[in-house]
C-alpha positions in Angstrom: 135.5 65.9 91.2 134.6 69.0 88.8 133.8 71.9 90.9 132.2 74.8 88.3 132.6 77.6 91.2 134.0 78.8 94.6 133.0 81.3 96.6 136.2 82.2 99.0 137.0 84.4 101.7 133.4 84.3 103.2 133.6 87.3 106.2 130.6 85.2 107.4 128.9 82.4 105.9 125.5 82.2 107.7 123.7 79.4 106.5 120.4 79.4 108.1 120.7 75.5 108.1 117.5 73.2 107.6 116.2 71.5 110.3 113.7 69.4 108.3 110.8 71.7 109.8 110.4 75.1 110.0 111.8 76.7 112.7 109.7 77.6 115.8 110.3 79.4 118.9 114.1 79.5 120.5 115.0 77.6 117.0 114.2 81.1 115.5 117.2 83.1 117.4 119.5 80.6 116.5 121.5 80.7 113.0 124.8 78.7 112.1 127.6 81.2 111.5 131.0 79.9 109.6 133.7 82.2 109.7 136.5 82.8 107.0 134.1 80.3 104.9 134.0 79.0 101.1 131.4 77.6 98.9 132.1 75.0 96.3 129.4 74.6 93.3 128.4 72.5 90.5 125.4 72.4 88.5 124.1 74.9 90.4 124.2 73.2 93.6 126.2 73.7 96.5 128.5 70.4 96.7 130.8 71.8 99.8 131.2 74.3 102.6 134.3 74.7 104.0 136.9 77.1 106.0 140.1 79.0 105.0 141.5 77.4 102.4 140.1 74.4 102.3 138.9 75.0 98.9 142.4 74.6 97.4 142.3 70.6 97.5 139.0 70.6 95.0 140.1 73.6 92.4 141.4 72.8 89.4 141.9 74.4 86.3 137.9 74.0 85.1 137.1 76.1 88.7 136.2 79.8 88.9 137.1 81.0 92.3 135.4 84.3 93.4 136.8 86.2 96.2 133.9 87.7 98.9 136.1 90.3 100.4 135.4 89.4 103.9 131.6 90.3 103.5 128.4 88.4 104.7 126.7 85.5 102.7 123.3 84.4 103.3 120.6 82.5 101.4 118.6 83.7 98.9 115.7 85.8 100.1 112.4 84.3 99.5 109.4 86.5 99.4 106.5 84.0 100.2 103.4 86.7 99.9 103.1 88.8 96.4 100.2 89.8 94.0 103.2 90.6 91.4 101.2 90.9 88.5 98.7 93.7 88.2 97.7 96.5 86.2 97.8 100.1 86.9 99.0 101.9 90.4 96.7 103.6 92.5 98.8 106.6 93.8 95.6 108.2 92.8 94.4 107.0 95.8 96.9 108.4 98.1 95.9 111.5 99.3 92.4 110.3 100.1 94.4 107.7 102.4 96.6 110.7 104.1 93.6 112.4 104.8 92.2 109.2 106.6 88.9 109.1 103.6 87.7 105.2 104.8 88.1 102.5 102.1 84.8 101.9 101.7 84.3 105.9 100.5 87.4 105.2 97.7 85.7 101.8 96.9 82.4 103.3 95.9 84.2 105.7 93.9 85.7 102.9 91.6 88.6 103.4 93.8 90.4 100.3 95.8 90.5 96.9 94.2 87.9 97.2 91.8 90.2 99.4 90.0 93.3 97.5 90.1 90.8 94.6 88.5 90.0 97.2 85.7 93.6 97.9 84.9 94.3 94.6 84.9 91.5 93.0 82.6 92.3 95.7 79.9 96.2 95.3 80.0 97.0 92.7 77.3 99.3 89.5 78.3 102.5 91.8 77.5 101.9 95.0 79.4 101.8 92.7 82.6 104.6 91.1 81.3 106.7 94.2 80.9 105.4 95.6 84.1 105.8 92.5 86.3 109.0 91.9 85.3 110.3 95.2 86.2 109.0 94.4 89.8 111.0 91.0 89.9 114.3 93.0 88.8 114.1 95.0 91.1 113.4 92.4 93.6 116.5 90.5 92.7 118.5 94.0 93.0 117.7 93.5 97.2 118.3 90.1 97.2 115.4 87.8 96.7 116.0 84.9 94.9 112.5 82.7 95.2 108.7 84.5 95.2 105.1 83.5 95.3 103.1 85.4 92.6 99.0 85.3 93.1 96.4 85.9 90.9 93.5 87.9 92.1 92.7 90.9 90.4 90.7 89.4 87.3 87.6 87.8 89.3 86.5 85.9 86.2 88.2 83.3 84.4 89.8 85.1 81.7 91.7 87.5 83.6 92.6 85.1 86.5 94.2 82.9 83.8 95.9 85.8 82.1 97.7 87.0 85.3 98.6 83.1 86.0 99.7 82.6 82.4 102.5 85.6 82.8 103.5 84.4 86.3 104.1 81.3 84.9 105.8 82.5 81.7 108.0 85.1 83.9 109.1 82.1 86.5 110.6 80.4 83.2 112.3 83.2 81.8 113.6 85.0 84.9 116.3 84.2 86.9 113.8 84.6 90.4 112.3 81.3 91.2 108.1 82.0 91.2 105.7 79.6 92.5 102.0 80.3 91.4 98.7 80.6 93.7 95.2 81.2 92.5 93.3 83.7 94.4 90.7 83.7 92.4 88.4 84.3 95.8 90.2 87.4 96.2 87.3 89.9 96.5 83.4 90.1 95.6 82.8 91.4 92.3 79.8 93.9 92.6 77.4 92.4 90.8 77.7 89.6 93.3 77.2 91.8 96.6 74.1 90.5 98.0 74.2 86.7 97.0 77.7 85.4 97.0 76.7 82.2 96.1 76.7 82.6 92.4 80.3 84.0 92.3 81.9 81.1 94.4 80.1 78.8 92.5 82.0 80.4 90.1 85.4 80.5 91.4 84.6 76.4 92.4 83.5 74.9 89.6 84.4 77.2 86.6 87.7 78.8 87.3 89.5 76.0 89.8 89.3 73.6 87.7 90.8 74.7 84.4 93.7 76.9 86.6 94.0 73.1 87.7 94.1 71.7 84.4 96.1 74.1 82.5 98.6 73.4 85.6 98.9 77.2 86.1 99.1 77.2 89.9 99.3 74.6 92.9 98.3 76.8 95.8 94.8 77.9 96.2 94.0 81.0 98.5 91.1 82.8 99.7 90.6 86.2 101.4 88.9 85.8 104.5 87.8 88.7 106.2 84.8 90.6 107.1 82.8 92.1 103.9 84.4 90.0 101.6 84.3 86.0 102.2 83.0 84.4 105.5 84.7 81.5 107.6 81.9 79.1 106.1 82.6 80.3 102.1 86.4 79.9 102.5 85.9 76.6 104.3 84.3 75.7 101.3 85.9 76.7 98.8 89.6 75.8 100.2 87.9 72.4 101.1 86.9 72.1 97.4 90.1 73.3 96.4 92.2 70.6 98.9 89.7 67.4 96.7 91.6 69.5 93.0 94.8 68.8 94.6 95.6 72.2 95.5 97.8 73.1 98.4 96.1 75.8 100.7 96.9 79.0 101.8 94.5 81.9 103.7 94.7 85.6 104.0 93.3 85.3 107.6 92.3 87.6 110.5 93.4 90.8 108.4 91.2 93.1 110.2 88.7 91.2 112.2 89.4 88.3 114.6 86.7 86.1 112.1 88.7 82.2 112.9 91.4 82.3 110.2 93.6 81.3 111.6 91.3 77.9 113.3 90.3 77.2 109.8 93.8 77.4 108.6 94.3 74.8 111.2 91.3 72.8 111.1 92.4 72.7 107.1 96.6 72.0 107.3 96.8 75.0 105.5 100.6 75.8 104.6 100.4 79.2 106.0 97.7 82.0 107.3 98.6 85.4 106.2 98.6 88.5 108.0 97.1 87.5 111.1 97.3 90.8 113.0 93.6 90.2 114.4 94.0 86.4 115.3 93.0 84.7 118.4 95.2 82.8 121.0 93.3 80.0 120.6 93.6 80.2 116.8 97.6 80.4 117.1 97.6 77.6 119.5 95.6 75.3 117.0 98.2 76.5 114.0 101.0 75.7 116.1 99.6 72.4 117.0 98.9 71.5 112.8 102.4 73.1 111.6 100.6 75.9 109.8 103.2 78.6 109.2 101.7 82.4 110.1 103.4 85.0 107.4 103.2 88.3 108.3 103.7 91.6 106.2 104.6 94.2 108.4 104.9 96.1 104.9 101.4 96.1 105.3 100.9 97.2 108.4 103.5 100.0 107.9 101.8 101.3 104.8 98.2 101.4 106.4 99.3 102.8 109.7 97.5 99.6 111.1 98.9 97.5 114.1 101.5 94.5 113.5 101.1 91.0 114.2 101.9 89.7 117.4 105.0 87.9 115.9 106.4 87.4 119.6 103.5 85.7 121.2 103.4 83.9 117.7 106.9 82.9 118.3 106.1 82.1 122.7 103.6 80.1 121.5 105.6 78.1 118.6 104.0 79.2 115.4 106.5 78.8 112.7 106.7 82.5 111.7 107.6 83.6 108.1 108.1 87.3 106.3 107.1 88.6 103.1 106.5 91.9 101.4 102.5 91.2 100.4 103.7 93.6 97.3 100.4 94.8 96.0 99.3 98.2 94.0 97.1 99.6 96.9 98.4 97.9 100.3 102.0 97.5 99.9 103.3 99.2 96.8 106.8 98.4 97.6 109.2 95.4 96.2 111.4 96.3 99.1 111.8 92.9 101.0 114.9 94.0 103.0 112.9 96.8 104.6 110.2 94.5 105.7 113.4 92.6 107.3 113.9 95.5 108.8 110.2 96.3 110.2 110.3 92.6 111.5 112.9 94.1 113.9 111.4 97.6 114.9 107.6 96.5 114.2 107.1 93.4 114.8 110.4 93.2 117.6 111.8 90.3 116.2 115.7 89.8 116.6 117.7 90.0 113.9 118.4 86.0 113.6 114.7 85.5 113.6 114.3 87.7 110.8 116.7 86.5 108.6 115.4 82.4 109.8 111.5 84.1 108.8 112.8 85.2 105.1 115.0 82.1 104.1 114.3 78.8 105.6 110.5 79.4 107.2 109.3 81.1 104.3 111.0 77.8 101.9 108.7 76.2 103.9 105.7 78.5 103.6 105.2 78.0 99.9 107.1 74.1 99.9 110.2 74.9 98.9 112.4 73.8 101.5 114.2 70.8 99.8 115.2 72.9 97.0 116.2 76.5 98.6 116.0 78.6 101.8 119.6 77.4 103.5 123.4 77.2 102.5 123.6 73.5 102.2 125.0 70.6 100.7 122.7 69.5 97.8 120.7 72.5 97.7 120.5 75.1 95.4 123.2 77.6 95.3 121.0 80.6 95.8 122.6 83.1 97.9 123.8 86.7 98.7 126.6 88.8 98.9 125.8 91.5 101.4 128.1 94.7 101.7 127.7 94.4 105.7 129.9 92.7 108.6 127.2 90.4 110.2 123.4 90.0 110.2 122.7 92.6 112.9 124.1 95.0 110.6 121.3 94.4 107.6 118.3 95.6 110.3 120.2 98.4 111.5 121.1 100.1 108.7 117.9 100.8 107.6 116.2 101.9 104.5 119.4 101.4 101.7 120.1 98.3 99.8 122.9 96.3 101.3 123.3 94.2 98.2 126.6 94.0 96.7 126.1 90.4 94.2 123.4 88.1 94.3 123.8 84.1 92.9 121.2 82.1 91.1 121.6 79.0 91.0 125.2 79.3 91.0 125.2 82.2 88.5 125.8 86.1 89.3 122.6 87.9 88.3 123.2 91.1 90.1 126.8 92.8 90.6 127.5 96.1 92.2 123.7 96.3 92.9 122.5 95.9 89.4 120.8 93.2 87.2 123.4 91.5 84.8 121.4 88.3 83.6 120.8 88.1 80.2 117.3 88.8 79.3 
């Protein structure tokens, strides 16, 4: 048998193992924990997992053996919630927010979204490019290994394809797995104000299908909230969207309790986002349908706004995921190991269920889970070396990177904390 790579000397080998759904509940405080563990790869894939030296009867001369030094090993980290590429910043905007100036105020200014659109219809395909990519580097610096990447900020065709176009161009030439989602129902241009109708037309029959046909993305999401699009325009648009042969997702019950997260049900969405106004009721229904609820306490944090209820989310057996929701005017941060870390004193998640929401549960949130998201035979060997003595450790420590190496697909991309692909 040709093994290309071993990974000895695992301190602690957790492996956040698959159980062919996401896990919900008490599932979410549990995590399989090998001690004084190795990895054996080929081809990228993990082919064995084994204890001490066990790894001794597979080597042979073709092997590279790689000592851990007795630190932690997890899965790749997957960050299932990103509007990676954008142009401009909006730090511009940040005093205003410090001195509590509503949204609306900086919206009428040019402020908000609408400027984020404007940068990013006037930066050409390789300014995004540039700018994008230096987001995912530093990304794979802390540890993620597989991201979701929306559209959104063009609100007309060509700019909605020109953000998916670089996703997709990025998730080929970058070591970070990306999986695309058009959001091309991300906001109401203003022309479009007072009759929405023209606009989703738009969105439905214009921009849908040729994202579709060009095969630039395979999720479809909509914001859903109050001032932007109601339960009865996302309905239709996502329902329009499911008949294309897209897979759903919903930014749901952001702000107001509206029934996102029912519709997310009601439409075997793949996940609801944010969720920090949703109802019981509307939990209950996505627990029932296997809708995954991703929170981004990054969010939260940033706005000073209230976190989800992950725990009654949890209670009630909604398969919870984590992501950053990395964006220019929400969550300008890249930073997915302190969201980890706001799970725990935010959100008062344990640390197991933290780690479970930002490997195996958020696989599942964007349908990844046969490919990555656990330590396990026939999977891909995505995974991290952390400079920390168990998973409690990574919350605790707050605020630093605890990355020493991180493995793609079998291959070390980041050493000593820094990026060493080859770009």
């Amino acid at each position: 048998m040709r093994v290309d790579l071993i990974i000895k000397n695992i301190g602690k080998l957790v492996t956040c193992k698959d159980l062919g759904r996401p896990k919900i509940g008490k599932e979410m405080n549990e995590l399989e924990i090998i001690e004084n563990a190795y990895i054996a790869i080929r081809d990228g894939k993990v082919i064995e997992i084994g204890v001490e030296d066990g790894y001794k009867s597979i080597a042979n001369n073709y092997t590279k053996i790689e000592d851990a030094k007795g630190l932690l090993v997890t899965p790749g980290l997957i960050d299932s919630h990103t509007h990676l590429v954008h142009g401009g910043s909006r730090e511009n905007e940040f005093s205003k927010k410090l001195a509590s100036v509503p949204y609306i105020e900086i919206l009428n200014e040019g402020g908000g979204i609408l400027s984020t659109v404007n940068a990013t219809k006037n930066a050409t395909e390789q300014q995004l490019y540039d700018k994008a990519k230096k987001s995912l580097d530093r990304m794979l610096e802390l540890g993620v290994t597989t991201a979701e990447s929306k559209s959104g900020y063009g609100l007309e065709l060509e700019t909605e394809l020109k953000q998916l176009k670089v996703s997709n161009k990025l998730g080929k030439e970058h070591p970070i797995d990306l999986v695309h989602t058009f959001l091309g129902a991300h906001a109401v241009p203003v022309e479009y104000k007072t009759n929405h109708k023209p606009f989703i037309d738009e969105v439905v029959n214009k921009m849908m299908p040729k994202v579709k046909e060009l095969g630039l993305a395979e999720f479809c999401d909509v914001f859903c909230e109050e001032g932007v699009f109601t339960i009865e325009e996302t309905e239709y648009i996502l329902s329009k969207a499911k008949q294309m042969g897209y897979k759903l997702k919903i930014h749901a019950d952001e702000i107001v309790s509206l029934g996102g997260a029912e519709l997310a049900a009601k439409l075997n969405c793949t996940s609801a986002d944010h969720l920090m106004a949703a109802s019981e009721d509307g939990l209950k229904m996505m627990a029932k349908n296997n809708v995954i609820a991703n929170i981004l306490p990054g969010t939260s944090f940033n706005l000073n706004k209230a976190y989800a209820n992950a725990r009654k989310m949890i209670d009630l057996n909604v398969g919870v995921s984590l992501s950053s929701d990395y964006n220019p005017g929400s969550c300008p941060s890249e930073n997915l190991q302190f969201v980890m870390q706001l799970g725990c004193l935010g959100l008062k998640m344990t640390p197991y269920e933290v780690l479970n929401a930002v490997t195996i549960n958020a696989a599942y949130c964007i349908d990844r889970q046969n490919e990555v998201g656990s330590i396990e035979i026939g999977k891909k060997a995505d995974f991290v070396v952390f400079d920390a003595p168990n998973v409690e450790y990574l919350m605790y420590h707050f605020g630093i990177n605890h990355v020493n190496q991180v493995y793609k697909n079998g291959t070390l991309v980041v050493d000593n904390k820094h990026v060493i692909y080859n770009n």
